[in-house]
C-alpha positions in Angstrom: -13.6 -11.7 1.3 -10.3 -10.0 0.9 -10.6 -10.4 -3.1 -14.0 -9.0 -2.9 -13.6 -6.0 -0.3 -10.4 -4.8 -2.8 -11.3 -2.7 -5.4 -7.8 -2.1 -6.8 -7.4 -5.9 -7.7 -4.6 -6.6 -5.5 -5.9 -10.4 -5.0 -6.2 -13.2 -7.1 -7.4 -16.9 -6.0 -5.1 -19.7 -5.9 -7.2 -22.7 -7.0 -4.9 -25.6 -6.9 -4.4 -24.5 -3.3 -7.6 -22.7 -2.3 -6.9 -19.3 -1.0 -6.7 -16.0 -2.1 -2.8 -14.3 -2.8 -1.1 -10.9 -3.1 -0.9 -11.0 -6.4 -0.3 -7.0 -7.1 1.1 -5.6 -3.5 2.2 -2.4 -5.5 -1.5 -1.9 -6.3 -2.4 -1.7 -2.5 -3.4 1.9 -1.1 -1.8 3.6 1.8 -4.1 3.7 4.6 -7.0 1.4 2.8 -7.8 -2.2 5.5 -10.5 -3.2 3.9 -8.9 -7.0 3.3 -8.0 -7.0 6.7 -11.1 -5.9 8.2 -13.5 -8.7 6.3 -10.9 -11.3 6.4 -12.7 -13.9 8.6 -9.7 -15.9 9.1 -7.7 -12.3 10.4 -4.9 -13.3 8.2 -3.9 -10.0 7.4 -2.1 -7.6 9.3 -0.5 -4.2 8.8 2.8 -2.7 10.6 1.8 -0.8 13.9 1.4 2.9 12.4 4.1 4.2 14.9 6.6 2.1 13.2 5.7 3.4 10.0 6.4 7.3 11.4 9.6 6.6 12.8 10.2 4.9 9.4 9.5 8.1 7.6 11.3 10.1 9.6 14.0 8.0 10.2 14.3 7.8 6.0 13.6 11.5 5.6 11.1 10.1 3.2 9.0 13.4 3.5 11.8 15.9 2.9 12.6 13.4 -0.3 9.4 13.8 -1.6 9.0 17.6 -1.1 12.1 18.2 -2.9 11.6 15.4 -6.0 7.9 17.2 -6.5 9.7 20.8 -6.5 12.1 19.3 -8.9 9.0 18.0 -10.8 7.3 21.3 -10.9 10.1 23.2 -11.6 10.9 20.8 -15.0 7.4 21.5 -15.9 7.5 25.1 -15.8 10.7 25.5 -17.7 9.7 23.3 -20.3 
């Protein structure tokens, strides 16, 4: 079910061994749990979302962002 619930291809199906792989984990989207929800097996699981703020803050992964897109837009003004 995960490879059918995912519409941004992240799964493919290993055949040799029957069951379905992260093939593309890059290709996954922030926030979507649609594998994890239909997997019938609940194989899946995602980090607790507290963990994932303290993460971002801890990383300043916000303040990193703001300032690479102000770089960003400022490159593409001057150009």
């Amino acid at each position: 079910m995960c490879i059918t619930s995912c519409g941004r291809d992240v799964f493919d199906f290993d055949v040799q061994n029957k069951k379905a792989i992260v093939a593309r984990p890059l290709q996954c989207m922030l926030g979507c749990t649609s594998c994890k929800v239909w997997c019938v097996y609940e194989a899946i699981r995602f980090p607790d979302s507290n963990y994932i703020r303290e993460i971002i803050k801890k990383k300043k992964v916000l303040i990193i962002a703001k300032k690479q897109l102000q770089e960003k837009i400022g490159s593409t003004i001057n150009s």
